[in-house]
PADO-574889 format. One record per atom (N, C-alpha, C): x, y, z; residue in one letter. Coordinates in steps of 0.1 Angstrom, whole numbers, plus 5000, padded with zeros to 4 digits. Each point is the difference from the previous one (the first is absolute). Layout:
XYZa/...
//
This chain:
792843245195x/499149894997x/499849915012x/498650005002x/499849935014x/500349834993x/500549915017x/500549884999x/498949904992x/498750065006x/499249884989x/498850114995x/499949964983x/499250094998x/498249985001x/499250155003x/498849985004x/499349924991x/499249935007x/498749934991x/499350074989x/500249994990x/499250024990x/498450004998x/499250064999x/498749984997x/499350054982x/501150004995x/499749974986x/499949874994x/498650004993x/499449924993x/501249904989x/500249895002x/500549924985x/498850024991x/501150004983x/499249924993x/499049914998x/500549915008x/499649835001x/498450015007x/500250125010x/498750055008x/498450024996x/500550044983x/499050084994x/499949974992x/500549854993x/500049944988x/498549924998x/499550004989x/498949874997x/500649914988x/500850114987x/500249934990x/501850084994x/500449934999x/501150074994x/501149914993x/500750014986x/500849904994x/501449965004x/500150075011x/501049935008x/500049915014x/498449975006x/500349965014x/500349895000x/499849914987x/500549875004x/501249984999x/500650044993x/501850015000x/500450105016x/499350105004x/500250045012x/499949895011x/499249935001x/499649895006x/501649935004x/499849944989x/501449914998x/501250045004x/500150134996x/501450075006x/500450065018x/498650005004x/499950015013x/500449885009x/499149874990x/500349905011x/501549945002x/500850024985x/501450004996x/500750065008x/499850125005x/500850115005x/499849915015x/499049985004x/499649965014x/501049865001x/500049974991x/501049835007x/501150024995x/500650124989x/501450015001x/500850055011x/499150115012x/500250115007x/500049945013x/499549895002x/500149925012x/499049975009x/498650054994x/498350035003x/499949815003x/500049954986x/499449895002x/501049875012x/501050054997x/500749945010x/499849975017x/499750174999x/499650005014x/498749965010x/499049994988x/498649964999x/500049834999x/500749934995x/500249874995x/500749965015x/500750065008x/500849955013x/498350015010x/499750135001x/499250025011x/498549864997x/499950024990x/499049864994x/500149895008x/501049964999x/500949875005x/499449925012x/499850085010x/499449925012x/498349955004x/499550104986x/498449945001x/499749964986x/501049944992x/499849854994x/499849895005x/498849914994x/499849865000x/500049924991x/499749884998x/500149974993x/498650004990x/498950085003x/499250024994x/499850205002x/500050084989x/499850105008x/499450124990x/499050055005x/499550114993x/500550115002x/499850124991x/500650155000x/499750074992x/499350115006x/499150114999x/501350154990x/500050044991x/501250064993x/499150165001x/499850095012x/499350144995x/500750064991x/499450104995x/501050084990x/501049884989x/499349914995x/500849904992x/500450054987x/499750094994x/500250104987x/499949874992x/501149944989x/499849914993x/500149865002x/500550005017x/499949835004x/501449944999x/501350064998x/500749984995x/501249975013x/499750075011x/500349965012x/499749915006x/498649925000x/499349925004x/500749884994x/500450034989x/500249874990x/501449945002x/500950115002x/501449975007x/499849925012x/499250045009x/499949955016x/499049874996x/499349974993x/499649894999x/501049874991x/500650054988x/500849924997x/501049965013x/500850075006x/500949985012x/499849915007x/498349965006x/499749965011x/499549864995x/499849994983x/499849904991x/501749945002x/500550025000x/501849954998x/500549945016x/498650065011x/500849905012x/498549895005x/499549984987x/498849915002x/499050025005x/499450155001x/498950005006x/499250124990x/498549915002x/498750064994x/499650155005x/500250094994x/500150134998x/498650084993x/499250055007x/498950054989x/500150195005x/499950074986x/499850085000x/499150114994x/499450045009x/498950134997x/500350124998x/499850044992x/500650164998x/499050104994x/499950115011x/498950115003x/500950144997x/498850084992x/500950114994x/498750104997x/500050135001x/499350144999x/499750004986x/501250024995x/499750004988x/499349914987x/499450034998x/498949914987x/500649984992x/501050064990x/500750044990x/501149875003x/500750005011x/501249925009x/499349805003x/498650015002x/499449885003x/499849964986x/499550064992x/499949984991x/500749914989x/501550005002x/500949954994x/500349855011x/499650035011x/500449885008x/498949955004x/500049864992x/499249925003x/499649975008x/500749965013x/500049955011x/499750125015x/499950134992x/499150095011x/499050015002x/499850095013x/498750044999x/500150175004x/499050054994x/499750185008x/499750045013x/500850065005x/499850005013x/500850145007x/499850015013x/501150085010x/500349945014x/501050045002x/500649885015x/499450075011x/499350124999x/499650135011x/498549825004x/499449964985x/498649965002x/500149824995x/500949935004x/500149854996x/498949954994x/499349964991x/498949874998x/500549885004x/500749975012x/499949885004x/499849955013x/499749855002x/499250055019x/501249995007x/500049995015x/500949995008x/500849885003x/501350014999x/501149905001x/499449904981x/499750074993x/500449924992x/500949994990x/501050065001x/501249984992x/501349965013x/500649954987x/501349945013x/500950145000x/500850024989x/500850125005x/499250144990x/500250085006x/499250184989x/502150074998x/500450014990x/500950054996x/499550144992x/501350104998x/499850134992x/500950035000x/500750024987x/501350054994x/499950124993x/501050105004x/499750144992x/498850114999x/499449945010x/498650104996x/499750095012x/500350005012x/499350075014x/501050134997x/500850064989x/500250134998x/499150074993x/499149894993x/498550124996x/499450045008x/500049925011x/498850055012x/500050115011x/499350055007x/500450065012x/499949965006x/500550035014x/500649955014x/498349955006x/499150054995x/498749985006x/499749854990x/500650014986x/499049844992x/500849875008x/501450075001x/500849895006x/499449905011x/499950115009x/499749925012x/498449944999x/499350044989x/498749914997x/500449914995x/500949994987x/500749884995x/500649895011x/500850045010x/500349925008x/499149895007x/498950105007x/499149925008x/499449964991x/499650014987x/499049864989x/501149944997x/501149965000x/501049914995x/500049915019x/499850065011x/500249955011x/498949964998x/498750004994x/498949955003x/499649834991x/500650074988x/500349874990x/500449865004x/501650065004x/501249915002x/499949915006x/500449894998x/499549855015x/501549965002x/501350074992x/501649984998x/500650035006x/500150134989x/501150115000x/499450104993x/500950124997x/499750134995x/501650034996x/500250044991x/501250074992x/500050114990x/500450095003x/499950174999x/501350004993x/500850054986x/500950085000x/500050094992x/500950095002x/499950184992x/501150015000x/500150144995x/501350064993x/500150095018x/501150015000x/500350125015x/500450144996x/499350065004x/500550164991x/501350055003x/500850044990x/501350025007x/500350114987x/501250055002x/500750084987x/500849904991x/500649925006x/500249854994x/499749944988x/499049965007x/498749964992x/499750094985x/499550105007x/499750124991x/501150054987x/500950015008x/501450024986x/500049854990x/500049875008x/500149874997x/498750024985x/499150035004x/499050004994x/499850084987x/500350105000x/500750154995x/500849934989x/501249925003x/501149944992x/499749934989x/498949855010x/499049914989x/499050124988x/499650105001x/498950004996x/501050034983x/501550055001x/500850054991x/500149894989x/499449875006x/500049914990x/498949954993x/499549904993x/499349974992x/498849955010x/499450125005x/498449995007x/499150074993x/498849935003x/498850084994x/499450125003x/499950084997x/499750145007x/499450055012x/499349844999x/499250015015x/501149985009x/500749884994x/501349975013x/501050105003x/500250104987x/501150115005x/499050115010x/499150024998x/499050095011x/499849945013x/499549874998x/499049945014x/501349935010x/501249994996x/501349965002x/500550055019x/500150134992x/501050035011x/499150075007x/498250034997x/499250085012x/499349895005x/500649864998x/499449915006x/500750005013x/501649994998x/500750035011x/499450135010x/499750114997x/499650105005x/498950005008x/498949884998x/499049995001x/499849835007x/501250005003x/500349875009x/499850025018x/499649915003x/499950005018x/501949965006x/500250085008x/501049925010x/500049905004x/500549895005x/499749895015x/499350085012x/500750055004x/499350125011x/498750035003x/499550054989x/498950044997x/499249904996x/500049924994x/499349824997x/500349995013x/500849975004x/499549955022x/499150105005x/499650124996x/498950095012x/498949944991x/500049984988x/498749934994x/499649905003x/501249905004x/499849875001x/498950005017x/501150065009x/499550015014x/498550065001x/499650134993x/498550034998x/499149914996x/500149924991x/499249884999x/499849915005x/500850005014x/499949915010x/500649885000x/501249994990x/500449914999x/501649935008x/500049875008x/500950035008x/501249914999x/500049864991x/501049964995x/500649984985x/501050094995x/500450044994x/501449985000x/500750004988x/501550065000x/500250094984x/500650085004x/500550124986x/501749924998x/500349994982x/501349985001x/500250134988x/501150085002x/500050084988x/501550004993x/500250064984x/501349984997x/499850144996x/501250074988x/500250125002x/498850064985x/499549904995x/499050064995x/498149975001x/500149835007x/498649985006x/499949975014x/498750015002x/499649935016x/499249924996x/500049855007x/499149885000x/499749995015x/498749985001x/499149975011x/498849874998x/500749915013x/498949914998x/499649975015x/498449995002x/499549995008x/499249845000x/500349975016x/499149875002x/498450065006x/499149954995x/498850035001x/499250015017x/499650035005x/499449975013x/498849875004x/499849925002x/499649875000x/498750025006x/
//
């Protein structure tokens, strides 16, 4: 068994969904999984230095908002005005959240530098190495802050970790879309050749043994 297993290019569920009677409880158990597992933690540190006390944030891939809503209460508890926007593919997914809009991060509807920070949790393992780095430069184009990026890191780890959870009380999408999400995760490594292709040149990657967070200061 090789040390880290190859990238996946099979399709999630979640990929091919419009309607189904589990996504909203899928929803919820992803974002659960994501701040019990140490996701939101690490995303809530890298945030830290392009807060103000007034500050906007762009949520790509916001599924049901429910990440957004953590990092805004948070930033509500050290006194400062927090507004967030949350952009999502899915119609089905906007739908439920009031506070979205339809969209892709490859194509922003917003003009230049006008959001303070563009954040994305969980989602650049749908993409390929080619949406990525479009994603990057329209989040570099937005941004007037910061940028914060985090994912799952593909590992066998991960993958068994994932494998374990699904043995419990998940929705069938989450015992499926679980552990090939891991599979279908980027490295650090490989998020730095994306990052550097899009011309981007200040940055730092922090990773732990199941995500990588990346946050970039914008070019002025």
């Amino acid at each position: 068994m090789a040390w880290i297993p190859q990238r996946s290019q099979a399709l999630e569920l979640l990929d091919e969904l419009t309607e189904h009677p589990e996504l909203a409880a899928n929803l919820t158990e992803m974002a659960w999984l994501y701040r019990l597992s140490g996701g939101y933690h690490l995303g809530w540190r890298l945030l830290q230095p392009f807060l103000q006390a007034h500050t906007s944030l762009l949520d790509l891939g916001a599924g049901n908002g429910q990440i957004g809503r953590w990092l805004q209460a948070a930033s509500q508890q050290q006194s400062q005005s927090f507004q967030t926007i949350s952009l999502d593919l899915n119609r089905t997914i906007v739908a439920s959240n009031q506070q979205a809009l339809v969209g892709t991060g490859q194509a922003l509807p917003f003009a230049d530098r006008s959001i303070d920070i563009v954040f994305c949790a969980q989602m650049l393992h749908h993409c390929s190495d080619i949406e990525v780095v479009a994603l990057l430069r329209e989040a570099q184009r937005v941004a007037c802050r910061g940028i914060v990026l985090v994912d799952l890191q593909r590992s066998w780890l991960g993958y068994w970790g994932a494998r374990l959870v699904g043995l419990g009380p998940l929705t069938s999408l989450g015992k499926h879309d679980g552990p090939l999400s891991v599979l279908r995760a980027w490295r650090s490594s490989e998020i730095q050749t994306m990052v550097q292709a899009a011309g981007i040149q200040r940055y730092h990657i922090e990773q732990t043994s199941l995500y990588w967070g990346l946050a970039i200061e914008p070019c002025v």
